[in-house]
N, C-alpha and C positions, 0 to 999 in steps of 0.2 A: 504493500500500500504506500509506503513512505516513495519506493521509487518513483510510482506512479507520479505522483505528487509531485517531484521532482522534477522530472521529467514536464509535463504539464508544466510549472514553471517556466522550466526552460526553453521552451517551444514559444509559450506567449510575452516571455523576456525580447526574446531573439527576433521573433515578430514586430514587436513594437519598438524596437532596435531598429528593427528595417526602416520601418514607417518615420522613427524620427530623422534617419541619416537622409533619406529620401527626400523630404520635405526642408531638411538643413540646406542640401546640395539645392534645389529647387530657390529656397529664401535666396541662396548666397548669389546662383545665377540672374536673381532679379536686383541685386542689391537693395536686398531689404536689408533695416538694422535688426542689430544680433542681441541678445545676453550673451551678462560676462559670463564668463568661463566655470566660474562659483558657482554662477546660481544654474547652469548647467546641467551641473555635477550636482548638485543639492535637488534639483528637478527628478532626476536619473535614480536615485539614490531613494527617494523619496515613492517615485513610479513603481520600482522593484520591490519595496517590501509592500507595495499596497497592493500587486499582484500577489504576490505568495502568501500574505495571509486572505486575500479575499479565497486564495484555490484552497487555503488552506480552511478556512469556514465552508466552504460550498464541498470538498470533497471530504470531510468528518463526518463522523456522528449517523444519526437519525437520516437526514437526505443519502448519503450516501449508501444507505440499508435499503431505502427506497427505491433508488435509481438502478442497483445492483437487480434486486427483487424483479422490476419491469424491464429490462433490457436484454434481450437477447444476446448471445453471445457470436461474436463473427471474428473470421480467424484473419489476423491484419498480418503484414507480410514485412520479417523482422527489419529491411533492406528502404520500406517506407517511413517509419519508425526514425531513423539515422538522416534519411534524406533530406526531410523537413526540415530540421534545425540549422543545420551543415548549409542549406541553399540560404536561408534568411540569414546563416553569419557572413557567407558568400559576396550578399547582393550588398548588404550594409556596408562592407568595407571597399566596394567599389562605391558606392555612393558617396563614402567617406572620405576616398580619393579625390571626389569630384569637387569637393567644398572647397 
């Protein structure tokens, strides 16, 4: 369970990794103004634990007995698993080049 967890994290980490490097490169090709570097990093920092406890309340407890209960089970293919994260660490750091 904990992996899961994890994992889930890190998938919707990396995502919204993508999404901000995306949107940085985009700001900086229009020259828009920026935040400092600080608030950033304190934005970032900030995003990431309100991910992992939001997965971390939504996949505990009572709901997750629930969801378990109604869900079928489908057999996911270990190679998709890896791929998804690995592509959105991918895109972000070309994006990141772009800034």
């Amino acid at each position: 369970m904990q992996i899961a967890l994890h994992y889930i994290c890190f998938v919707e980490i990396s995502f919204y990794g993508l999404l901000a490097c995306f949107f940085a490169a985009f700001a900086s090709q229009l020259n828009v103004g920026k935040i400092s570097s600080e608030k950033a990093i304190l934005l970032s920092v900030l995003c990431v634990l309100f991910i992992y406890l939001k997965n971390w309340m939504r996949y505990n407890g009572k709901r997750r007995t629930i969801l378990n209960a109604k869900s079928k089970r489908q057999k996911l293919q270990p190679w998709k698993l890896i791929v998804l994260p690995l592509a959105c660490i991918v895109l972000a750091l070309v994006f990141f080049q772009a800034i």
